[in-house]
C-alpha positions as CSV (number, residue, x, y, z in Angstrom):
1,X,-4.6,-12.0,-22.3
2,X,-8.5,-10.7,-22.1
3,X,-7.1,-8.0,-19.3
4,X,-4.3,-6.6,-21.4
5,X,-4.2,-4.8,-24.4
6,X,-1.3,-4.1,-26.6
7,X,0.0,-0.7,-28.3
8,X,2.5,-0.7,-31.3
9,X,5.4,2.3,-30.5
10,X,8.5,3.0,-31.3
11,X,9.0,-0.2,-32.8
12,X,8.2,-2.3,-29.8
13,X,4.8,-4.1,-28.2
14,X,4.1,-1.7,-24.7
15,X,1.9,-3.5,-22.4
16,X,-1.2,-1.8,-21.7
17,X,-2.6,-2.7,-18.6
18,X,-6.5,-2.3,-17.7
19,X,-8.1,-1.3,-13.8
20,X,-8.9,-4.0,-11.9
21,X,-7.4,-7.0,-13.8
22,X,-3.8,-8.6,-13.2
23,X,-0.9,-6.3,-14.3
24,X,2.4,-7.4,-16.4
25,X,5.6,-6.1,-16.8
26,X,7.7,-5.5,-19.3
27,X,8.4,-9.2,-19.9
28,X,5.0,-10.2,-19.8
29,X,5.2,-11.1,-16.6
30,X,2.4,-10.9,-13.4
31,X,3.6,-7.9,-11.1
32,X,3.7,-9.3,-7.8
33,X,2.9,-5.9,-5.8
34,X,0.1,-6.5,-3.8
35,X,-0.1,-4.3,-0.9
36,X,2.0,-1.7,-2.0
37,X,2.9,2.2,-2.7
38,X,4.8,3.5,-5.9
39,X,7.8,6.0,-4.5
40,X,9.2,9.0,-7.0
41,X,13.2,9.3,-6.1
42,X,14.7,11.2,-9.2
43,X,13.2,10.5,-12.4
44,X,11.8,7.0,-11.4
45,X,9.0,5.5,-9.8
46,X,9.3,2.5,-7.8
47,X,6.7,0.2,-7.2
48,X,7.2,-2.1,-3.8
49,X,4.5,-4.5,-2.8
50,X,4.1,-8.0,-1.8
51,X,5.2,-10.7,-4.2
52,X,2.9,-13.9,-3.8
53,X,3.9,-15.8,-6.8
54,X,3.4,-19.1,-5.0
55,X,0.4,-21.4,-4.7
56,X,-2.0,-20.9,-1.5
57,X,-2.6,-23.3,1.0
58,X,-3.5,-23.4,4.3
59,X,-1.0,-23.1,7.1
60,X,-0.6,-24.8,11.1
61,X,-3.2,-22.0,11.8
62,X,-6.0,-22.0,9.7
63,X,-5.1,-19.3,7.7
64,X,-5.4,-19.0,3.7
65,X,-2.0,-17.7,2.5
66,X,0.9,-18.1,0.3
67,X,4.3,-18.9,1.5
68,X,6.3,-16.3,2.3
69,X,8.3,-15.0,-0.8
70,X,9.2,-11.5,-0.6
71,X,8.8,-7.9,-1.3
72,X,9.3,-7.2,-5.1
73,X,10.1,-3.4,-6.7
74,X,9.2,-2.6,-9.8
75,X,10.5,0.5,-11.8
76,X,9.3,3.2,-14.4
77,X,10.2,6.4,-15.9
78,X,6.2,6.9,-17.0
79,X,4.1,4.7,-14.2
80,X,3.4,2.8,-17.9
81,X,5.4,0.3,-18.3
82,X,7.2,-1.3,-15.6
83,X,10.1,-3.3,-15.3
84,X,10.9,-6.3,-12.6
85,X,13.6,-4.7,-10.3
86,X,13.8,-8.3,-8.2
87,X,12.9,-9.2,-5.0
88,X,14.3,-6.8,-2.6
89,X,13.5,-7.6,1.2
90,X,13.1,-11.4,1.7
91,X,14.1,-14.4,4.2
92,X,18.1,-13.6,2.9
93,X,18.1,-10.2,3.9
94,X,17.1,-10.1,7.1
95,X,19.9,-11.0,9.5
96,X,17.5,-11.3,12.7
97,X,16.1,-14.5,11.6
98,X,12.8,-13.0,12.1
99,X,11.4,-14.1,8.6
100,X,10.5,-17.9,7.5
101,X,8.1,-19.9,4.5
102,X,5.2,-18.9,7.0
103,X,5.7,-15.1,8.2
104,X,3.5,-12.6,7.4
105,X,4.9,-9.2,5.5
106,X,2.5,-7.0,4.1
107,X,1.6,-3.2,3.1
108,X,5.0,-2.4,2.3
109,X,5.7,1.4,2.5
110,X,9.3,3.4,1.6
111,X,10.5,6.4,2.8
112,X,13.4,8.5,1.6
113,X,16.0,9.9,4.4
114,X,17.7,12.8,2.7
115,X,19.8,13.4,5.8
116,X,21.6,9.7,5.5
117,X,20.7,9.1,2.0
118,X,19.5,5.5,2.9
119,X,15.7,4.6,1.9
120,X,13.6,3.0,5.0
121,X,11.1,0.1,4.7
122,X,8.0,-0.4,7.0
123,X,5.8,-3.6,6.5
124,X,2.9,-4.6,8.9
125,X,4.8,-8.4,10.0
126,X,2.8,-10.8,11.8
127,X,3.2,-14.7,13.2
128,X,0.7,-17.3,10.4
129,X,-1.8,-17.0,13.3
130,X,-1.9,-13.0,13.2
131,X,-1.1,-12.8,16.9
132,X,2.1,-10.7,17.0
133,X,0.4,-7.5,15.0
134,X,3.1,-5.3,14.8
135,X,5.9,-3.6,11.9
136,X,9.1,-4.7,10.2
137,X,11.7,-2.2,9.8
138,X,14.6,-2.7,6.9
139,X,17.1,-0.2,5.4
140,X,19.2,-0.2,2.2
141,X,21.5,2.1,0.3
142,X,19.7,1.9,-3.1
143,X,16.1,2.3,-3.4
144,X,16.3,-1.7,-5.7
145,X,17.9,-2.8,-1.8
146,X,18.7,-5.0,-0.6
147,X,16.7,-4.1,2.3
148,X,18.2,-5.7,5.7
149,X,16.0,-6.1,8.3
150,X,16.7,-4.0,11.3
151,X,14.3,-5.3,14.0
152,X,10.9,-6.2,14.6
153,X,8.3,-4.3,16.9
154,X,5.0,-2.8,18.1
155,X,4.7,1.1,17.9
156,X,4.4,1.9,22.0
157,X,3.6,-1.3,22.3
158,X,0.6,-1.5,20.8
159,X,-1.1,-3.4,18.1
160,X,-0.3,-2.7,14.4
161,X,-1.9,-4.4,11.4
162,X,-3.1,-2.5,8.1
163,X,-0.9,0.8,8.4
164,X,0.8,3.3,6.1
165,X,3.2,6.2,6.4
166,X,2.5,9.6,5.9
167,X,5.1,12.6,6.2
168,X,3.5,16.4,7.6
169,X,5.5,19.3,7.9
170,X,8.8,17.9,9.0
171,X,7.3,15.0,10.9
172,X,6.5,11.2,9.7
173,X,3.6,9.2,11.4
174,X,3.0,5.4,11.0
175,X,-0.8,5.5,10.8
176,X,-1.9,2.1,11.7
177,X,-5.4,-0.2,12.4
178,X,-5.1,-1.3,16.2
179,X,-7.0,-2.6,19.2
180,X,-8.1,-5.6,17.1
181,X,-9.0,-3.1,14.3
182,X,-11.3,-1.1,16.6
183,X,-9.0,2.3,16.0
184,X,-7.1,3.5,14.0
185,X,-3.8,5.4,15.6
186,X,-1.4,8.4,14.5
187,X,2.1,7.3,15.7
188,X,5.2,9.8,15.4
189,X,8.7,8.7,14.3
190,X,11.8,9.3,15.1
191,X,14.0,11.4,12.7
192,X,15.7,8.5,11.6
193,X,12.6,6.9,10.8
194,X,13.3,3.5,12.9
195,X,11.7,3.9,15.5
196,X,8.7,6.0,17.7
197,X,9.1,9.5,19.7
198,X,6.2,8.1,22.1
199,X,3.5,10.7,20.4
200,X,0.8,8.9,19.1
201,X,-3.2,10.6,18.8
202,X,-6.1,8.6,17.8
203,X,-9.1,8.3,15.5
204,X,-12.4,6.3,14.2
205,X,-12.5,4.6,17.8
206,X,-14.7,2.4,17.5
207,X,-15.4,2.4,13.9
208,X,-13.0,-0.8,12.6
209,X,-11.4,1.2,10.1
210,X,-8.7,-0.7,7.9
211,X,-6.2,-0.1,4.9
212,X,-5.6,3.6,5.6
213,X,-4.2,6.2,3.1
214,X,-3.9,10.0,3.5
215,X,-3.4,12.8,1.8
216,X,-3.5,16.5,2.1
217,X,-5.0,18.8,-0.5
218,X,-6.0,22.5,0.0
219,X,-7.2,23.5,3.2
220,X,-8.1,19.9,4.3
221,X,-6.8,16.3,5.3
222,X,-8.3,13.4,3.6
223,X,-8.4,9.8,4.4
224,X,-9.6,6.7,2.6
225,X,-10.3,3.5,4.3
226,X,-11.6,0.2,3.9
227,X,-14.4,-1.0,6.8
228,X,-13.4,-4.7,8.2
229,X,-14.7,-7.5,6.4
230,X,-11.9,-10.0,6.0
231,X,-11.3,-10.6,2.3
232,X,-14.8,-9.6,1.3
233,X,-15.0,-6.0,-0.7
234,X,-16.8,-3.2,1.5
235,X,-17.7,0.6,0.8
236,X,-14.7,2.7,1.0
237,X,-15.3,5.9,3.3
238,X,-13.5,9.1,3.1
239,X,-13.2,11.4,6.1
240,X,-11.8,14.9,6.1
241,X,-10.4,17.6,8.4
242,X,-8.6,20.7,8.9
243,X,-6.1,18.9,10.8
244,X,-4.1,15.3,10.5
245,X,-5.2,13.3,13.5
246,X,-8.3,14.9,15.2
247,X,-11.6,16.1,14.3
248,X,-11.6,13.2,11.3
249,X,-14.9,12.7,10.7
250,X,-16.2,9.4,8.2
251,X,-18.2,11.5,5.4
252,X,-19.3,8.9,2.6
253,X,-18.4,6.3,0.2
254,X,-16.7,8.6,-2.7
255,X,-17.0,5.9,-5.4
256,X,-20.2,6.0,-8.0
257,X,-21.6,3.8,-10.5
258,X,-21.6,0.4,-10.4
259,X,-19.8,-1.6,-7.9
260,X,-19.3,1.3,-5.7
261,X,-20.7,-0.5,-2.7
262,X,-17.7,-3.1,-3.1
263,X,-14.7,0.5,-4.2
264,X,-15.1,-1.4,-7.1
265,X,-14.2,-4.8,-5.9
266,X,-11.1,-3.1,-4.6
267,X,-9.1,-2.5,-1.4
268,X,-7.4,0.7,-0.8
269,X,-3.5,0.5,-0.4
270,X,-1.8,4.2,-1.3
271,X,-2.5,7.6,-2.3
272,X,0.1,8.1,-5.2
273,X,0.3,12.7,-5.8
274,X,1.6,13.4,-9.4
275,X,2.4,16.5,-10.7
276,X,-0.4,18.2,-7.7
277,X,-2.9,15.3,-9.0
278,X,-4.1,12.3,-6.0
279,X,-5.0,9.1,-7.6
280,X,-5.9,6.2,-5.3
281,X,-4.4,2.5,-5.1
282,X,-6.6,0.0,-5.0
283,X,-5.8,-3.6,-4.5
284,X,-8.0,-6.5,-6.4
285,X,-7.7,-9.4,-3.9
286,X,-8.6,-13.0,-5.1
287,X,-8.4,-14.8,-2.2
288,X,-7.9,-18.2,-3.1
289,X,-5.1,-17.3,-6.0
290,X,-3.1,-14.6,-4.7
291,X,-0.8,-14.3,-7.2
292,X,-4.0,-13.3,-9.9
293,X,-4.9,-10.5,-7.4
294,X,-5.2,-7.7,-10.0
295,X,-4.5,-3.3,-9.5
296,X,-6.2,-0.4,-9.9
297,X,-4.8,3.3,-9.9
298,X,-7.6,6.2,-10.1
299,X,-8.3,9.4,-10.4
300,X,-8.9,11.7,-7.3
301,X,-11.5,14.4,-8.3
302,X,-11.6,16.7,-5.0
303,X,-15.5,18.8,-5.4
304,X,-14.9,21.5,-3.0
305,X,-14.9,19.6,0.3
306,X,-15.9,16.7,-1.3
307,X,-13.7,13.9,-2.8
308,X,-15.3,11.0,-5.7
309,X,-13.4,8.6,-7.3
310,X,-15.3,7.3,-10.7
311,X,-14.3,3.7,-11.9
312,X,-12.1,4.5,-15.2
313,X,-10.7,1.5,-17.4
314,X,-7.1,2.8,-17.9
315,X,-5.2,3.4,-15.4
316,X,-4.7,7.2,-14.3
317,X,-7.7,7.4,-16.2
318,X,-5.8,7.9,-19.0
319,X,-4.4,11.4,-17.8
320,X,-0.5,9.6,-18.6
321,X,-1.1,9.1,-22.1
């Protein structure tokens, strides 16, 4: 219990969760939600990730994994305490018979579509030998799912492992790490978000850019992204421009202090805005025991152009208490 600490209120023991430790949930309980994004719908947050509350081992391929288990949501009314919503996209759901024990399903991301009231799920899904590299598309009617899986497929046919989603004036773009991580592309959806209008731009060619996350603030576009190192922690960079997908140029590391040169032992995974504040995701990967992998969520402090993120022990940096 060294990464938790526990508050008296109201009667009842509220878990307080510290950065860059394993979380629990309101039962005590690890939060399986690696990978993830939190999504505001009404007075609710809902936190999807992948759950990997199995043992590793090493599959046909080589690869250190856990079988495959699911995607888990968790919910809250003050990103505080957080409360086991199930697994909601898993090997049951998914009608094509696309998922088994040894599928990857990662970096799941949610969008809302007012227009059909359904809520849309992207993952990156690959084969155990991380050949396939493209997404995993899944609908549902209630943000807790079930999510059925619609179909399986590159954007434009091309590669697609870390990605996100980002939505800009009207339009929604799959931004995902391609050409065996060597670029990072901008791909445009459809209005029904399951599928791609054929636009795509590119940027960072060259540069082996992974675990995108974007955000807008001011008169600029901001990106965070992790460099390509396999499971070892690397120096975040942040880029910026005046525009979404060109012109993006890789500025600096914004983290200080100690353990910058790792973002804090941390990988990014989503750019959560609150109330017109940005605070970054960061994922705490222990690669031989998944399911200990611990979270971070910190502040964005935006200097003029500039953006840093300082290591803080509470979560938010405390700005939720």
């Amino acid at each position: 219990m060294s990464a938790l600490r526990f508050l008296r209120k109201k009667g009842s023991y509220h878990i307080m969760n510290k950065n860059g430790q394993p979380w629990q949930d309101d039962a005590g309980e690890l939060i399986q939600a690696h990978g993830g994004m939190i999504l505001q719908h009404g007075d609710t947050y809902y936190w999807y990730g992948e759950n990997k509350d199995a043992e590793n081992y090493r599959n046909a391929a080589g690869v250190n994994m856990v079988p495959f288990v699911g995607i888990s949501c968790y919910t809250s009314r003050d990103l505080v305490t957080w409360h086991n919503a199930g697994v909601v996209l898993n090997t049951a759901t998914d009608p094509t018979h696309t998922l088994g024990r040894e599928s990857i399903c990662e970096r799941p991301k949610v969008l809302y579509d007012d227009q059909r009231d359904r809520f849309v799920m992207w993952c990156h899904y690959d084969t155990p030998d991380y050949t396939f590299a493209g997404n995993l598309v899944a609908v549902a009617d209630q943000p807790t799912g079930p999510f059925v899986v619609q179909k399986v497929l590159r954007p434009n046919r091309r590669e697609s492992r870390d990605m996100t989603i980002y939505q800009d004036g009207g339009r929604t773009y799959l931004i995902h790490s391609s050409d065996m991580n060597k670029t990072l592309y901008f791909s445009e959806m459809t209005d029904d978000y399951l599928d791609f209008t054929g636009f795509t731009a590119k940027a960072f060619v060259d540069q082996e850019r992974e675990a995108p996350t974007v955000f807008h603030a001011g008169d600029w576009y901001y990106t965070v992204t992790s460099g390509c190192t396999g499971w070892r922690p690397n120096p975040a960079l942040f880029s910026r421009s005046h525009f979404l997908f060109s012109n993006q140029k890789l500025i600096d590391n914004p983290c200080i202090g100690p353990r910058a040169r790792t973002t804090y032992d941390g990988q990014p995974t989503y750019v959560l805005p609150i109330a017109g504040q940005y605070y970054l995701m960061l994922d705490h990967w222990q690669r031989f025991d998944l399911k200990h992998s611990g979270y971070s969520i910190l502040p964005i402090e935006i200097h003029g152009r500039d953006l840093v993120i300082p290591w803080t022990e509470t979560p938010f940096g405390g700005q939720l208490d």
